[in-house]
C-alpha positions as CSV (number, residue, x, y, z in Angstrom):
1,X,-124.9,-138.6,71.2
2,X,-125.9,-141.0,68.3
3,X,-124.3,-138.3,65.6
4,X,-120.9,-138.0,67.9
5,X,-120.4,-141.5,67.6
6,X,-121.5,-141.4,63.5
7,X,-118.6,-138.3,63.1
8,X,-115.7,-140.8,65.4
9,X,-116.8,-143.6,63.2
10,X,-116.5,-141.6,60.3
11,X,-113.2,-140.5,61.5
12,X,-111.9,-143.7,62.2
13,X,-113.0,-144.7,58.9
14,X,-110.9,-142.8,57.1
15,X,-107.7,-143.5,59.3
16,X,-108.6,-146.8,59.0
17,X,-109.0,-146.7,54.8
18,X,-106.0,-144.1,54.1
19,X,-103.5,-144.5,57.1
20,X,-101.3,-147.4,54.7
21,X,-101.4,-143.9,52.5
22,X,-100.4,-141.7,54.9
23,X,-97.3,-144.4,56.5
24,X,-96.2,-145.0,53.0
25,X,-96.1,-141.1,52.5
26,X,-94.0,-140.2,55.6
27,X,-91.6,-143.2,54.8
28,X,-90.8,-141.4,51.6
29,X,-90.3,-138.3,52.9
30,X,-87.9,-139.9,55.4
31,X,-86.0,-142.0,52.9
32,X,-85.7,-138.7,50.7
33,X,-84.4,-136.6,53.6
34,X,-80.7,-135.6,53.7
35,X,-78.2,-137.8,55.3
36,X,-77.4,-137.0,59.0
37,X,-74.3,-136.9,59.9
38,X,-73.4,-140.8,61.8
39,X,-76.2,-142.4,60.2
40,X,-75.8,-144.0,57.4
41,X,-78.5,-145.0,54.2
42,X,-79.9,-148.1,55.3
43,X,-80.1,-146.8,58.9
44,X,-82.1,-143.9,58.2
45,X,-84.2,-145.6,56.1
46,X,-84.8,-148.2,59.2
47,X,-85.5,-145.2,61.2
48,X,-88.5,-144.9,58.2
49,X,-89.9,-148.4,58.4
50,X,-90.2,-148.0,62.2
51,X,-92.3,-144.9,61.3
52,X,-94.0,-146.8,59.1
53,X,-95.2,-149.4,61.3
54,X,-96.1,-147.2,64.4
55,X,-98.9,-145.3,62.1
56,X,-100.1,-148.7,60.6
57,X,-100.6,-150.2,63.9
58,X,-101.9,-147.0,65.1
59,X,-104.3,-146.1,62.2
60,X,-105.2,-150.3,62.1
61,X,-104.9,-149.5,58.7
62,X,-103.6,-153.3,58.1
63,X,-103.9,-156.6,60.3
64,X,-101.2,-157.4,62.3
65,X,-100.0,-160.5,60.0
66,X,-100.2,-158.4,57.4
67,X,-98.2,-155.6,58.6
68,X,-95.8,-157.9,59.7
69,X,-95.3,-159.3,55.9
70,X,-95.4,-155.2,54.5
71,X,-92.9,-154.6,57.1
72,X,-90.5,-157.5,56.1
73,X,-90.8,-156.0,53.1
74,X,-89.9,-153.3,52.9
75,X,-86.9,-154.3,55.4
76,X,-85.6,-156.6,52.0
77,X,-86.0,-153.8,49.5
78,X,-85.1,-150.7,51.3
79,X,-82.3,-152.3,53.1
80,X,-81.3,-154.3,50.2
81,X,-81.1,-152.0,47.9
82,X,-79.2,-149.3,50.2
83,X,-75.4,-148.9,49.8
84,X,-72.8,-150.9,51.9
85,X,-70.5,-148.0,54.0
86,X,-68.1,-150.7,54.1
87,X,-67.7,-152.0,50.4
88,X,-69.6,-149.5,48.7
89,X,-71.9,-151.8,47.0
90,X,-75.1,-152.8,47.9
91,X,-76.5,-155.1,50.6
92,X,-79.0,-157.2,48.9
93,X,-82.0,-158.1,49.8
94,X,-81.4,-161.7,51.4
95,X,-79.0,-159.6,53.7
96,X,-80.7,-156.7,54.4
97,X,-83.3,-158.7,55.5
98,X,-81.0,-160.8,58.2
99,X,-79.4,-157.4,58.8
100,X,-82.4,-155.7,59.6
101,X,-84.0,-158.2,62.1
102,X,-79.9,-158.8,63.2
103,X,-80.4,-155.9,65.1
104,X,-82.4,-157.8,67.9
105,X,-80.1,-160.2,70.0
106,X,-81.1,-164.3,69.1
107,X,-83.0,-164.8,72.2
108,X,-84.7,-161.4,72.4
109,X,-85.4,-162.3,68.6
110,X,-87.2,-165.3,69.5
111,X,-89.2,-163.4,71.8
112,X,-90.0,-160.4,70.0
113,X,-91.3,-163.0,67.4
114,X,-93.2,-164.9,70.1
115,X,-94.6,-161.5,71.3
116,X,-96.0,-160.6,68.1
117,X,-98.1,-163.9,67.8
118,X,-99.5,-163.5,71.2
119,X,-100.3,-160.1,70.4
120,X,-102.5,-161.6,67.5
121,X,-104.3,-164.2,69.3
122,X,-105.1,-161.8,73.0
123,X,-106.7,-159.3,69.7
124,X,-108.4,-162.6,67.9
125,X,-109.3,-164.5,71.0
126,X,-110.9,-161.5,72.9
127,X,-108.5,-162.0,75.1
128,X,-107.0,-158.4,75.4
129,X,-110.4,-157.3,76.8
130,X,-110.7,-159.7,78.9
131,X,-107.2,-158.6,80.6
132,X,-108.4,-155.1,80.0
133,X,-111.2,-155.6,82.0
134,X,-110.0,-157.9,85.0
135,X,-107.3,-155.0,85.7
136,X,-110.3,-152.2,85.6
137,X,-112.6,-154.5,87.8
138,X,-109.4,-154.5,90.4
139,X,-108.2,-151.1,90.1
140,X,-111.7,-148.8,89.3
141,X,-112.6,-146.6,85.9
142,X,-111.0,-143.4,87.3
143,X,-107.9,-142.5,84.5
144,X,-105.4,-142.0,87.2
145,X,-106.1,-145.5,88.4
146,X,-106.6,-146.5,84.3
147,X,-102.9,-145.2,83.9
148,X,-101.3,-146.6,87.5
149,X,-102.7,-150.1,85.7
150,X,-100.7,-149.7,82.6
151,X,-97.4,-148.9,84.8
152,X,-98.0,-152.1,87.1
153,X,-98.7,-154.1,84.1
154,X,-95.5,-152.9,82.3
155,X,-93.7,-153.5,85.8
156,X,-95.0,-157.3,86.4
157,X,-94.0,-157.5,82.4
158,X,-90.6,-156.9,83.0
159,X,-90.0,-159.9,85.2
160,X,-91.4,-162.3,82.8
161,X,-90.8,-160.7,79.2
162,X,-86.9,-159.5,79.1
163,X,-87.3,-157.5,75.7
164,X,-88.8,-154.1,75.5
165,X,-90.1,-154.4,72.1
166,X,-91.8,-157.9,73.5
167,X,-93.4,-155.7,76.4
168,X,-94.9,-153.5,74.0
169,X,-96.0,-155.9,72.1
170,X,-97.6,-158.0,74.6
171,X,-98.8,-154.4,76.2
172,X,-100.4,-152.5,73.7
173,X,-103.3,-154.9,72.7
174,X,-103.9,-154.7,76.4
175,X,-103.9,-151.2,76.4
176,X,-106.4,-151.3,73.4
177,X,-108.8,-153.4,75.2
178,X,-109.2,-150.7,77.8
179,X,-109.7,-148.0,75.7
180,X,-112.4,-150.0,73.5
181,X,-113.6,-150.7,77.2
182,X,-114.4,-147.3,77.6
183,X,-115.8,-146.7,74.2
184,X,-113.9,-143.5,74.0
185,X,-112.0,-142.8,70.4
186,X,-108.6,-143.8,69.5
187,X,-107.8,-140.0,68.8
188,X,-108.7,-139.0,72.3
189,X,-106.5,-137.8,74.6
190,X,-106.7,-140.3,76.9
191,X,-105.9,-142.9,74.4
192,X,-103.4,-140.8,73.4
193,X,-102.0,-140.5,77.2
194,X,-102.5,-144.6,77.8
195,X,-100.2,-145.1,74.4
196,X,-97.5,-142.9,75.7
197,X,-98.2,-144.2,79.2
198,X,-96.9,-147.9,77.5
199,X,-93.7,-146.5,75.6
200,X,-92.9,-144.5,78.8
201,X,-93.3,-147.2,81.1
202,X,-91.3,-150.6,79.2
203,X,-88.1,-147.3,78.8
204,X,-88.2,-146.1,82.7
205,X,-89.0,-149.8,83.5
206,X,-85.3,-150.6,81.4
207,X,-83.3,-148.1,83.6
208,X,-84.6,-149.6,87.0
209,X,-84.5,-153.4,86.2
210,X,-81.2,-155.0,84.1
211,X,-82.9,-157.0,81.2
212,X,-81.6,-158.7,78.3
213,X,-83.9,-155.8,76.2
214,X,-84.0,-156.4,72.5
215,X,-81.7,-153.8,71.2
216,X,-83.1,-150.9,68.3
217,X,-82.5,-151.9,65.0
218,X,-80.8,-148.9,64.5
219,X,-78.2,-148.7,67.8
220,X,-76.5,-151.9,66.3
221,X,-75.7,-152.0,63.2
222,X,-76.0,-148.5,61.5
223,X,-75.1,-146.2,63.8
224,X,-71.7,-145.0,62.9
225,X,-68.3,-143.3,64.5
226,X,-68.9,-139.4,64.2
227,X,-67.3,-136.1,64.0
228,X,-64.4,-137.4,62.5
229,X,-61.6,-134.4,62.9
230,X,-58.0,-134.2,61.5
231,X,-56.3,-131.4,63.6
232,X,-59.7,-130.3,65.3
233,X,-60.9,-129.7,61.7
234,X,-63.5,-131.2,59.7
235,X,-62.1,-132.5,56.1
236,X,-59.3,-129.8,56.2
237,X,-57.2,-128.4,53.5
238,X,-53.7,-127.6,54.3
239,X,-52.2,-130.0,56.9
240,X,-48.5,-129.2,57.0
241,X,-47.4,-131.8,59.5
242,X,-46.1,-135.2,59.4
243,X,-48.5,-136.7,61.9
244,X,-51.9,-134.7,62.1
245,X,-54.1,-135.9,65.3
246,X,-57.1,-137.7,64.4
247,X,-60.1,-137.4,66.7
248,X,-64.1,-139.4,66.4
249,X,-66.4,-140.0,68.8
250,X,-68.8,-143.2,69.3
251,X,-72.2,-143.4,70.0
252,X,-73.7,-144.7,73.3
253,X,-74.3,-148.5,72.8
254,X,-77.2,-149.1,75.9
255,X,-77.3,-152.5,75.8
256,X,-73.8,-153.4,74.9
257,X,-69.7,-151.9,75.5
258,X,-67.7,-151.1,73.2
259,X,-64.4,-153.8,73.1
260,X,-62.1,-151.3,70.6
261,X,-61.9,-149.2,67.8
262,X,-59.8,-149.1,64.5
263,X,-58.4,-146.9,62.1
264,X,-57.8,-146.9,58.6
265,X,-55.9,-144.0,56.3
266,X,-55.1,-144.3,52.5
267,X,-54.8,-141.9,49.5
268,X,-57.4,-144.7,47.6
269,X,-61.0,-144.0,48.9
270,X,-62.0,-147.7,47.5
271,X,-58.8,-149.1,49.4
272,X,-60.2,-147.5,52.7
273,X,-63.7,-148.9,52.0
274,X,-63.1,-151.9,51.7
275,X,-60.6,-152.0,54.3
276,X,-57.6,-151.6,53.6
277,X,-55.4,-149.1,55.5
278,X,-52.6,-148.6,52.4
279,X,-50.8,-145.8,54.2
280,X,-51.4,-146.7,58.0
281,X,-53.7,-149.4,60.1
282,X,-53.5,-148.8,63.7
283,X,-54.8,-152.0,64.6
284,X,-57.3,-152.9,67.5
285,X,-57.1,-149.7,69.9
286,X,-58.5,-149.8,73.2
287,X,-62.4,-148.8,73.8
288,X,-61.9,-145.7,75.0
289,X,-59.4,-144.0,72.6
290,X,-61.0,-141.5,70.9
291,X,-57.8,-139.0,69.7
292,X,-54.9,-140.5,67.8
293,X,-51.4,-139.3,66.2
294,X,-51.4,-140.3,62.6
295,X,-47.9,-142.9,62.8
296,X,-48.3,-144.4,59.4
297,X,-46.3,-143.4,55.6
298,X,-44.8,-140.5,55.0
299,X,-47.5,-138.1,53.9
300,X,-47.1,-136.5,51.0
301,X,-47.7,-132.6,49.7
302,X,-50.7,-131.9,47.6
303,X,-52.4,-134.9,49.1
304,X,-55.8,-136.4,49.4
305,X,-56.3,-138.7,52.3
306,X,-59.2,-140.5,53.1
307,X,-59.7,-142.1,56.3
308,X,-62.6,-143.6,58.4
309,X,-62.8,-145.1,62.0
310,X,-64.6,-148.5,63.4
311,X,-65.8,-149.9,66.8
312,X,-66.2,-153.2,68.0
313,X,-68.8,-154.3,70.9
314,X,-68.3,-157.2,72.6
315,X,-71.8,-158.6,71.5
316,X,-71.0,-158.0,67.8
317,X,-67.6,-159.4,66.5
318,X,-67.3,-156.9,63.7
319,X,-66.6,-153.3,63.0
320,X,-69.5,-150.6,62.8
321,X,-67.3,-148.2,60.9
322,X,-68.0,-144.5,60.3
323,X,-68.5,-142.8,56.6
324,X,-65.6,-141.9,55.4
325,X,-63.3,-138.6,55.9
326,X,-60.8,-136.7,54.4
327,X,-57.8,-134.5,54.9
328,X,-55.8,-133.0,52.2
329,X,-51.8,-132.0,52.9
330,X,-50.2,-128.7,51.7
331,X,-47.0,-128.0,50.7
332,X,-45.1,-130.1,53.9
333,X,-41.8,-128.2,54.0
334,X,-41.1,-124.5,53.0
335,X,-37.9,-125.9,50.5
336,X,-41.2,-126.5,48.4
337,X,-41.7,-122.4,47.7
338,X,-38.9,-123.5,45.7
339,X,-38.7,-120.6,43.2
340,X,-42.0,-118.5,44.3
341,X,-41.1,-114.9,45.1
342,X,-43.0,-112.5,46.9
343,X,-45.4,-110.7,44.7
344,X,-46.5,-106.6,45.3
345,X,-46.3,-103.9,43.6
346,X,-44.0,-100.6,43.5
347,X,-45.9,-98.0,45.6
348,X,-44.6,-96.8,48.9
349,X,-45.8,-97.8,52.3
350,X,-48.5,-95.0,52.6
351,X,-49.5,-95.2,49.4
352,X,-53.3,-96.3,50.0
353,X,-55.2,-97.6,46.9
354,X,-55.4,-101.7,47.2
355,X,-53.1,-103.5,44.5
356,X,-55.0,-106.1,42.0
357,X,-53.0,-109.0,39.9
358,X,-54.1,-111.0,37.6
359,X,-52.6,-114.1,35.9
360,X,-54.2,-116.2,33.1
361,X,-52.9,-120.0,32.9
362,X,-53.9,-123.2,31.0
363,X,-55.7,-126.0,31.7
364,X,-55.5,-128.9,28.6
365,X,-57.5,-131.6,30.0
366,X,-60.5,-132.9,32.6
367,X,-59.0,-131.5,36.2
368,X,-59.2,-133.9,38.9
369,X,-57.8,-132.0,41.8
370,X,-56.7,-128.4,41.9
371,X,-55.3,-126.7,45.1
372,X,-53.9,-123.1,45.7
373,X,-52.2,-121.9,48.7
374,X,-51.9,-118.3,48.9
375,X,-49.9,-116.6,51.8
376,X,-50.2,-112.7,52.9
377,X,-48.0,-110.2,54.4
378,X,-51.5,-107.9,54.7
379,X,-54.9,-108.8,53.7
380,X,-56.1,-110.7,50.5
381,X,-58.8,-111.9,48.4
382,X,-58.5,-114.4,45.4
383,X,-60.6,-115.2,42.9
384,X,-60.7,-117.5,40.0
385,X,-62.2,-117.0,36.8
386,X,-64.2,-113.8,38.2
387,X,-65.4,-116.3,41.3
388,X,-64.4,-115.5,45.0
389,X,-63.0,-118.5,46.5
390,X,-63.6,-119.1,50.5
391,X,-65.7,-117.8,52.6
392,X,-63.7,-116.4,54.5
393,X,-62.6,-112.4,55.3
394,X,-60.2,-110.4,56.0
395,X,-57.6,-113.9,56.1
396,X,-54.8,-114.4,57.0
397,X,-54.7,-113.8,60.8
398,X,-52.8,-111.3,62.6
399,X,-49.1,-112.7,62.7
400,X,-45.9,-110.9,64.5
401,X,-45.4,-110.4,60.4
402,X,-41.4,-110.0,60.7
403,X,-41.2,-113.7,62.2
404,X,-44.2,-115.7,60.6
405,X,-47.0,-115.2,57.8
406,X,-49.9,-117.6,57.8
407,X,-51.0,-119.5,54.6
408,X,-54.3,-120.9,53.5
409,X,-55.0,-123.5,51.0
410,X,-58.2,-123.8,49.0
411,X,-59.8,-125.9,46.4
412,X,-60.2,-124.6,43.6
413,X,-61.6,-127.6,41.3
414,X,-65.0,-126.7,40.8
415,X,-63.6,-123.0,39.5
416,X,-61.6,-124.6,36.9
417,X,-62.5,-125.5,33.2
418,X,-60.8,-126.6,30.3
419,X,-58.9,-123.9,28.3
420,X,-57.9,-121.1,29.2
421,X,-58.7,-119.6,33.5
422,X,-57.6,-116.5,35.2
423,X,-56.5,-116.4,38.6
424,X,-56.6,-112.7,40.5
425,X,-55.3,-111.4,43.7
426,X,-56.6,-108.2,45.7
427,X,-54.4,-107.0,48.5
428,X,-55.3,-104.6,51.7
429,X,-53.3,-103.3,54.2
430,X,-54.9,-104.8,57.5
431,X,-52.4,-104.8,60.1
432,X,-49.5,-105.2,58.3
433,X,-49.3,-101.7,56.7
434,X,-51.4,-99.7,59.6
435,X,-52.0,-96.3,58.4
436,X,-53.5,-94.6,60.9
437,X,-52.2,-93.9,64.3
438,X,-52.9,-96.5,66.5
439,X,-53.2,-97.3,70.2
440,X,-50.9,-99.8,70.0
441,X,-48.4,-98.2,67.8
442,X,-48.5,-100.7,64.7
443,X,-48.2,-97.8,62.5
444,X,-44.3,-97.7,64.1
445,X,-44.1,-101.7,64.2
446,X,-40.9,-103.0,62.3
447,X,-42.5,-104.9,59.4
448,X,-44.6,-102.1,58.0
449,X,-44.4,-102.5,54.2
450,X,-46.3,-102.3,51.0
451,X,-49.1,-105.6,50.8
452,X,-47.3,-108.5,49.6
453,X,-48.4,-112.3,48.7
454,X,-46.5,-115.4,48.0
455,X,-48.7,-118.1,46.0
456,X,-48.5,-121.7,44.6
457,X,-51.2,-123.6,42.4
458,X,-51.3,-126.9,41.1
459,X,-53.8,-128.8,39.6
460,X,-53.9,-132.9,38.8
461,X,-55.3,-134.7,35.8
462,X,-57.4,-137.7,35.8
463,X,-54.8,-140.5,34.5
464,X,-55.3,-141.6,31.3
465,X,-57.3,-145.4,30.6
């Protein structure tokens, strides 16, 4: 007996001495992790500090005062120092600070805050145990009566403490005291099962009774609009018409409803960033549009657009607005072929072997932008400088050819470099040129011909200083 409870010191020992290790540790990793899509910086880094603090507190690595000064912290740096979605620059540490506690409403604030001092004094006083104990004395040492005492307390709580993260607060200590009652480690699973029993309880307890709960940090003020789509598509190449649809959904605000949303569009990323909707502002829309038609400037071919969408709640009198998006425009009428012709070769229709071009261009200065749309009467591949661009086969689709032919536009940027490129085109026969008989007769249909392809690419300079 005496060397189980010399291995649970042991072992409580080293949580105790290393857990500020192991928190600081997993908050790295966090704040290193890639970006999910909704969330901005500073809100996935908050979603770290809350890690943080739940394996401080649970490890007791730190005091509770102290923890509360590590935590503040690290709210001023990491927030601080995290880029603004909005302006592009960076909070600061003064406001990401009042941003980071500005996720709690005032009066829950003032609780929370109040929560964490008594917390403090029932662990200083003695008093937790004392609390711990009464409820035992009343209720017996059996665990299921152990856990129906955590979910009354949590229940009586919620009358008297409107903030979850109050309850919690005011709870846990409580919670502690019983375990230490029953001598048992803090590793156990029933310490394990009382601590889950608390966060359980102060959520269920939420859904049942309507309080004014401190909202999460993270609900308010970094999660973001998402799945911003032009057309159904994210960030796509190629729009051809004058007023794409733009589409975004919101995330669930629990503790608050959204009063309307907003939408800005420019060619100027910065101009969009900081608000400014050069090409089209909507306005305030109401709460629950979530699909718009574009009704702003003309838009213009070989475009970048950049765009980005923000909500309103009716507790918060600003806009939470999404990262930003993009769509880029094609060529917007077919007067701008202007003097492409089709390109193929001289075989005959049954003539099988695939036909490769090749065409070397070109480029004097740094590239900025460089688009190519490409459209097929057959199947094609294209390639730049010996690199296959897309990821896509056998493109375009399957067309009644003699009436329409599909295009695609790609980006071809990254594949470009100063001096001289090549550009190269493979064609196949798909169901354009059928060779074979076919159920369906396509090796009869109207159109059949030789592969063919129609192509236009442009590239854009960075402007000179």
């Amino acid at each position: 007996m005496e060397a189980d409870k010399k291995t649970t010191t042991e072992e409580a020992g080293f949580f105790k001495k290393y857990g500020f290790y192991l928190a600081l540790a997993v908050l790295a990793v966090i704040v290193m992790l890639p970006n999910p899509e909704g969330l901005s910086v500073a809100g996935q880094r908050m979603i770290g500090i809350m890690v943080f603090s739940v394996i401080v507190w649970a490890t007791t690595a730190i005091s509770y005062p102290v923890s509360a000064g590590v935590i503040m912290t690290l709210m001023a740096l990491l927030i601080g120092f995290a880029p603004n979605p909005e302006t592009g620059k960076l909070f600061g540490t003064a406001a990401g600070l009042g941003i980071g506690l500005k996720g709690f409403a005032s009066t829950a604030f003032c609780l929370v805050a109040a929560a964490m001092f008594l917390a403090v004094a029932m662990t200083k006083t003695g008093l937790d145990k004392r609390i711990a104990l009464v409820i035992l004395s009343k209720l017996g040492a059996k665990s299921n009566r152990v856990v129906i005492g955590v979910i009354l307390c949590g229940f009586i709580l919620s009358f008297f403490v409107p903030s979850t993260t109050a309850r919690v607060a005011c709870l846990v200590p409580i919670v502690m005291g019983m375990i230490k009652a029953f001598d048992v480690p803090l590793k156990s699973k029933f310490a394990g099962m009382l601590m889950i029993t608390v966060a359980q309880v102060d959520s269920v307890w939420n859904v049942g009774i309507k309080t004014a709960a401190a909202q999460n940090m993270v609900a308010v003020n970094f999660i973001s609009p998402y799945s911003l789509m032009c057309e159904y598509l994210s960030e796509p190449l190629g729009i051809d018409m004058s007023s794409p649809r733009l589409s975004w959904k919101i995330p669930v605000v629990k503790t608050d409803s959204v009063k309307s949303c907003r939408v800005w569009v420019s060619a100027d990323s910065m101009a969009v960033i900081n608000g400014s909707g050069q090409c089209w502002d909507s306005g305030e829309l109401p709460s629950d549009i979530r699909r718009i038609v574009y009704a702003g400037d003309s838009l213009q071919s070989w475009t970048k657009y950049y765009w980005k969408v923000g909500y309103k709640t009716k507790r918060e009198d600003r806009f939470v607005c999404s990262p930003l998006s993009s769509f880029t425009t094609g060529m917007m009428s077919p007067k701008e072929w202007g003097d492409a012709r089709w390109i193929s070769d001289d075989h005959d229709k049954d003539y099988r072997p695939s036909p490769y071009f090749r065409k070397d261009f070109e480029v004097r200065r740094n590239v900025k932008h460089a688009y190519a749309v490409i459209a097929a009467a057959g199947l094609y591949e294209l390639s730049v400088n010996g690199s296959r661009i897309g990821d896509h086969f056998l493109d375009p689709m399957y067309t009644h050819f003699d009436k329409r032919v599909l295009s695609v536009m790609y980006d071809i940027t990254p594949n470009l470099s100063e001096g001289e490129n090549v550009i190269g085109v493979q064609l196949g026969n798909g169901w354009y040129n059928h060779q074979s008989t076919a159920v369906w007769f396509f090796d009869k249909a109207s159109w059949r011909n030789r592969p063919a392809f129609i192509m236009q690419a442009k590239y854009f300079q960075h402007r000179r200083a």
